[in-house]
N, C-alpha and C positions, 0 to 999 in steps of 0.2 A: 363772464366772470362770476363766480360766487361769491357767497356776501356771509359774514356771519355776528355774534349780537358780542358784544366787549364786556366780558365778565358780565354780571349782574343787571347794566344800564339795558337803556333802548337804542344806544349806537349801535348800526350796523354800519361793520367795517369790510372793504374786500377784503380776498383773502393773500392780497399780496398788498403793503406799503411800501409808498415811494421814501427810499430818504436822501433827507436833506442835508445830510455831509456832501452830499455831491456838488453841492450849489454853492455858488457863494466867490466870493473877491479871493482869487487864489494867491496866499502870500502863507508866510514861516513854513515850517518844517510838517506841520499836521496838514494842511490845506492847499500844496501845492499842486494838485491835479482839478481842483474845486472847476468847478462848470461858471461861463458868462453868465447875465442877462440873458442873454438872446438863446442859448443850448438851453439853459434851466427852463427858459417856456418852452420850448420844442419837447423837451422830457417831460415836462407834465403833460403837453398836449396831446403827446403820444401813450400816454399812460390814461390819461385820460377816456381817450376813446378807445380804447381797452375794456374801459370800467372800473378802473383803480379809481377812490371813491378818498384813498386815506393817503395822508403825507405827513409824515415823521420831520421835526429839525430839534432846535437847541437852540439857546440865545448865545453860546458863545462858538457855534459852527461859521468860520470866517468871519469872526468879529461881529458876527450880528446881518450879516449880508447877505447869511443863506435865508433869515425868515425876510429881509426885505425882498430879495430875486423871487421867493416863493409867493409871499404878497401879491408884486406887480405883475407877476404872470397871470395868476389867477385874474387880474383886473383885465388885462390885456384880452385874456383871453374870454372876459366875458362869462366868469363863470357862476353861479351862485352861489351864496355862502352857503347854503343848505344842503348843497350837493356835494361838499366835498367836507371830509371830516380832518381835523388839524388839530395839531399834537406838537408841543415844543416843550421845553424842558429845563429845568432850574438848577443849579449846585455851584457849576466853575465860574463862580464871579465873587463882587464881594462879599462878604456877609453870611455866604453857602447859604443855609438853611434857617436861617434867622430870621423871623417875622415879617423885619422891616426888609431885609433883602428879597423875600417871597413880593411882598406888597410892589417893592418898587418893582424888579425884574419882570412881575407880569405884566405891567403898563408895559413896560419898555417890548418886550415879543407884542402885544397887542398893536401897540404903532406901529413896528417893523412890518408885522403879516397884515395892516390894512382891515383889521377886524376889531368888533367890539368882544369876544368873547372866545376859547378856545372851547375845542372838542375835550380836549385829553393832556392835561397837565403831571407832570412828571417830573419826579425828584430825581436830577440825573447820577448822584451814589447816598450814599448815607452819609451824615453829616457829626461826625466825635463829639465837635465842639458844640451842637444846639443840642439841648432839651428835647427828646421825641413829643413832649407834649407841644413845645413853643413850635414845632413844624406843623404837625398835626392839625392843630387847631388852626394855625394860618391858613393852609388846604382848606380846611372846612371853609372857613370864611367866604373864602376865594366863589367857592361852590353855592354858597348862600345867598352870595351877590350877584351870582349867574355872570360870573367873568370865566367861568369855568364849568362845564357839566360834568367833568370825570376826572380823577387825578389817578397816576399812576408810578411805578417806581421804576428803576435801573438798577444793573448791576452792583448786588449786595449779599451779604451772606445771609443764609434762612435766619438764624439767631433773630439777625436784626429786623429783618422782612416781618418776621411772625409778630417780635414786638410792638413793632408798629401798628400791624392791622388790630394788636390787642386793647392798645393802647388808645384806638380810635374806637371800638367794640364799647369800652368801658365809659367812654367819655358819650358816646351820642354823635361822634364825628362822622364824617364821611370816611369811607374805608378805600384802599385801591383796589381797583377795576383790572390794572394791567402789569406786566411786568416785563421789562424790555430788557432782558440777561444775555449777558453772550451766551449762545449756543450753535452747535454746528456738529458737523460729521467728527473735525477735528480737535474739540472743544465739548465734552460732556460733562464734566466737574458737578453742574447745580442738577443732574440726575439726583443727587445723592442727597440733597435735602431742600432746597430752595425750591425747585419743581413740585414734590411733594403739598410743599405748603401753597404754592400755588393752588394743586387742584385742590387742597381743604377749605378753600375759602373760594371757589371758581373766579379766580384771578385768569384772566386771558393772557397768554404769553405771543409777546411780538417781538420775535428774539431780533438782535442785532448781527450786525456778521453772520448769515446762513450761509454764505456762498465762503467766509473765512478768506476774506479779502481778497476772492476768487480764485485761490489756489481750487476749490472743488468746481471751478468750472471750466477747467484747461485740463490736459495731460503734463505731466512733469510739474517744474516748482516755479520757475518764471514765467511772466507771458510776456513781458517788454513792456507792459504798458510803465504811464509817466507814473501812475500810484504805484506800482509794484516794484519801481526803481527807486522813487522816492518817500515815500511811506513808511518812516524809522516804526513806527507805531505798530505799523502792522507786520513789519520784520519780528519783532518785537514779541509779539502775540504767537508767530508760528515759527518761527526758522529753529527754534532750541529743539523742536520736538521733529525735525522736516526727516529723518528717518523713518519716523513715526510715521508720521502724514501722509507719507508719499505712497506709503503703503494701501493707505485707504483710499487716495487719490485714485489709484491704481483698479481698485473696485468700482469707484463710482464711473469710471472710464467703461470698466470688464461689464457692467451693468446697464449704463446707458447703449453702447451696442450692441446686447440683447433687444435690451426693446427698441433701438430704432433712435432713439429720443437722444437730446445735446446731455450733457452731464451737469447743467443747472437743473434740468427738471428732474432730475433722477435728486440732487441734494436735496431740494424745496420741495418735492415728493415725499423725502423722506421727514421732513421736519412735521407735513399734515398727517402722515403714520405715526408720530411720535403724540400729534393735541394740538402742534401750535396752532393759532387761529391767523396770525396775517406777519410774515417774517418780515423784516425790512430788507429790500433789496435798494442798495444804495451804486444803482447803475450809472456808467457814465456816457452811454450809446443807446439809443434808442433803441435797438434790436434786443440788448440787455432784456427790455419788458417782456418782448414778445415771448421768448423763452419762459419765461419768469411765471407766464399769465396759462404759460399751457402745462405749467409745471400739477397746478391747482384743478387737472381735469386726470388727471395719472394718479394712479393705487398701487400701492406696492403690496408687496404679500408680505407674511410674518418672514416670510425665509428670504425673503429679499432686505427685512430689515436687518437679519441676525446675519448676513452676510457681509453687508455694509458697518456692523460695528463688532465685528470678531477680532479685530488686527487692532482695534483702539489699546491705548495703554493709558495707566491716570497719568494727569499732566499737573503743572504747579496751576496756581491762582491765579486767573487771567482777569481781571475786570473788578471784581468785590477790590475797594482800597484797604489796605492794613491799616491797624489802630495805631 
């Protein structure tokens, strides 16, 4: 496994994350494929000795049950805190990005994940109703008190991304390290200005959805699994453009049988030809990793990138919320 350093800090991260949408008490309409106890520690165990080093959640991924699973695995499994870098994330609860909702919500992941302090704190969108100062500065806090060493953002438009890191520039705050945007083969939107701002400030990018809810890791548009039947979400995300998609689908397939290789490693191939530093792969099968992990030893050439996104076309706003 390769390792590399999270924007600006001294975290090294692998160069694949596990996420923790996968985990968690499977119940409503977003989390009905969610992994037990007992898979959740099997997938990290297996990821683990791999050498995946980093694991992505949310305080509202299963009600809160993906950072408990996540937690006790780790315990179970015996692992040190040191060794493995952790990442949960703030917005969809009360209060979004209000001081006192920052303040309490991080207690609340720190109990869940069985930890005194996270790796990588993240605003899971942009918040209308708070003050960019009264966020900002809570972050910082956060950081000062060593409940946090790195905070990071989601899915938002550059506008607001750029404000913010200004916003923290001018005060003396801590700035973000990372940026978790949708991106994928079929999903390029924040090329066009949010990436940008990213590399102006060497923001590491740990995009979400690389595999695009695994339509790029199958032929054709279904695979039968229980997420792909049930996953209004992720219908949601792809099916308007599945013309589109299928077409690129179609390449990553015509490309991975060139080289030999599955058509995940040919997608997450092509995300470390793009910059990203560690995509989140949000597996639900252990084999899921092992792909995922040899994806990070595969180089594409310039002509293999420009072949892979020849057939894209722009798509509407998938992730940034409207004002």
């Amino acid at each position: 496994m390769k390792y590399i350093k999270l924007g600006n800090t001294d975290i090294e991260v692998s160069r694949i994350c596990i996420g923790g949408m996968s985990f968690g008490e499977a119940s409503g309409d977003l989390f009905k494929w969610a992994l037990s106890r007992e898979d959740t520690q099997a997938m990290i165990e297996h990821a683990y000795g791999l050498g995946v080093n980093f694991i992505d959640t949310a305080n509202c991924y299963s009600s809160g049950t993906s950072e408990e699973y996540i937690g006790q695995a780790l315990k179970n499994l015996g692992i040190s805190r040191n060794k493995v870098v952790l990442a949960s994330k703030v917005y969809f609860n009360e209060g979004k990005l209000g001081r006192e909702a920052i303040e309490r919500e991080i207690e609340g992941s720190l109990k869940r994940l069985g930890t005194d302090y996270l790796d990588l704190y993240q605003i899971h969108r942009f918040d209308y109703g708070t003050p960019i100062e009264e966020t900002m500065e809570a972050l910082d806090r956060l950081v000062k008190s060593g409940k946090v060493r790195a905070i990071g953002a989601s899915a938002m438009y550059g506008y607001q991304f750029h404000n913010m890191q200004i916003c923290a520039e001018r005060n003396g705050w801590t700035k973000f390290s990372s940026m978790q945007n949708h991106y994928n083969l079929l999903y390029r939107e924040d090329e066009r200005e949010l990436i940008p701002i990213c590399r102006q400030y060497n923001v590491s990018l740990i995009p979400y959805s690389p595999l695009a809810g695994g339509h790029l890791a199958h032929k054709g548009w279904k695979s039968g699994s229980k997420r792909s039947d049930t996953d209004n979400v992720l219908k949601n995300k792809y099916d308007g453009e599945m013309e589109n998609n299928l077409q690129i689908v179609e390449r990553v397939s015509a490309l991975a049988a060139k080289y030999g290789v599955t058509m995940t490693e040919i997608a997450l191939a092509w995300h470390y030809a793009k910059g990203v530093a560690a995509p989140i792969v949000g597996a639900t099968k252990v084999a899921h990793f092992d792909d995922a992990a040899k994806a990070a030893e595969l180089t594409l050439t310039e002509a293999d990138c420009a072949y892979l996104e020849e057939a894209y076309k722009p798509h509407r706003i998938v992730g940034a919320l409207p004002g």
